[in-house]
N, C-alpha and C positions, 0 to 999 in steps of 0.2 A: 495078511494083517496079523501081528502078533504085537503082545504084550506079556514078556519074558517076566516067571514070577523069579528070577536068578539078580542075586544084587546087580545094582548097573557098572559096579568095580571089572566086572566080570566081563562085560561087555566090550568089544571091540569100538573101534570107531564108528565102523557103517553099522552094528546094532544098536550102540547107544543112540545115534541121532536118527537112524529107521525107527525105533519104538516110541522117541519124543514124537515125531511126525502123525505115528500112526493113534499115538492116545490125543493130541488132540483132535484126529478123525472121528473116535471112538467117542471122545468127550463134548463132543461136537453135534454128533447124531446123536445121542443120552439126552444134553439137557436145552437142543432147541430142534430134537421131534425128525431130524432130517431123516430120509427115508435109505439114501444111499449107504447101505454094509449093514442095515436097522436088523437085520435077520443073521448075521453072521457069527458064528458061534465064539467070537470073541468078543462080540459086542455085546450079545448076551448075557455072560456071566458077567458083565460088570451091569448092568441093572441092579438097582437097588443097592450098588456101594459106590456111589460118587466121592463118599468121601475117600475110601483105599484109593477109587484111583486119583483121586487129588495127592494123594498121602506118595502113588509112585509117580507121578511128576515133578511131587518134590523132591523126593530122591534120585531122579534121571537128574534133576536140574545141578541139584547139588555136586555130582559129579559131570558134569558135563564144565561147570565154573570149577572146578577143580582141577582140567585137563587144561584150561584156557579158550573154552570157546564162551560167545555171548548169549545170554538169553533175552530174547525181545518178546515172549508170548505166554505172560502168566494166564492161568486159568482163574475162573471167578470164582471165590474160596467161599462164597455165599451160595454158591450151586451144589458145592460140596455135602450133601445128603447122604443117608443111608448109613450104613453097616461099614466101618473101620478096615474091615480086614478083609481080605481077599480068602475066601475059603472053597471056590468053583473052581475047576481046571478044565481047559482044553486038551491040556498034556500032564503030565504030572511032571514034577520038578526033574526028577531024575531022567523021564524023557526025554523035556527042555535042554537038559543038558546032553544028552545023548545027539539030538538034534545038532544043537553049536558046533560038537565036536565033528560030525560028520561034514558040518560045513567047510572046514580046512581054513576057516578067519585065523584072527589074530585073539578069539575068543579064549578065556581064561578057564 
């Protein structure tokens, strides 16, 4: 489970729609309590910023309608709580990136 703090421009195909995938997981378990990933240290740091990660769904989405695919699963922007920005890391950016590149995608 990951949610990449790397613009979604950057993103390959299989990360941008794996990270759509996995933050509804994420946003999922946050704002209706489910127990499944509830401990995982991604799901963690987004506690208490519902809104950032509202705020990166809008930006996976934007670019995802930018490539030509559809979106059929907005988030409920009234759940959206908390702290604006994303300031926790599992990796730090430059990790993140480190990471992509060792994948050998189509990552930017």
């Amino acid at each position: 489970m990951r949610i990449w703090d790397i613009s979604p421009r950057r993103l390959c195909r299989a990360h941008l729609l794996g990270e759509h995938r996995e933050l509804h997981a994420v946003w999922t378990v946050l704002t209706e309590g489910r127990r499944g990933y509830s401990r995982h240290p991604e799901t963690l740091r987004w506690r208490g910023r519902l809104r950032a990660l509202f705020l990166r769904h809008d930006s996976l989405v934007d670019e995802m309608l930018r490539r030509g695919y559809r979106h059929r699963t907005p988030l409920d922007k009234t759940r959206a709580t908390g702290r604006a920005r994303q300031d926790r890391f599992v990796d730090s950016v430059a990790e993140q990136r480190r990471i992509l590149r060792r994948k050998g995608c189509a990552c930017r």
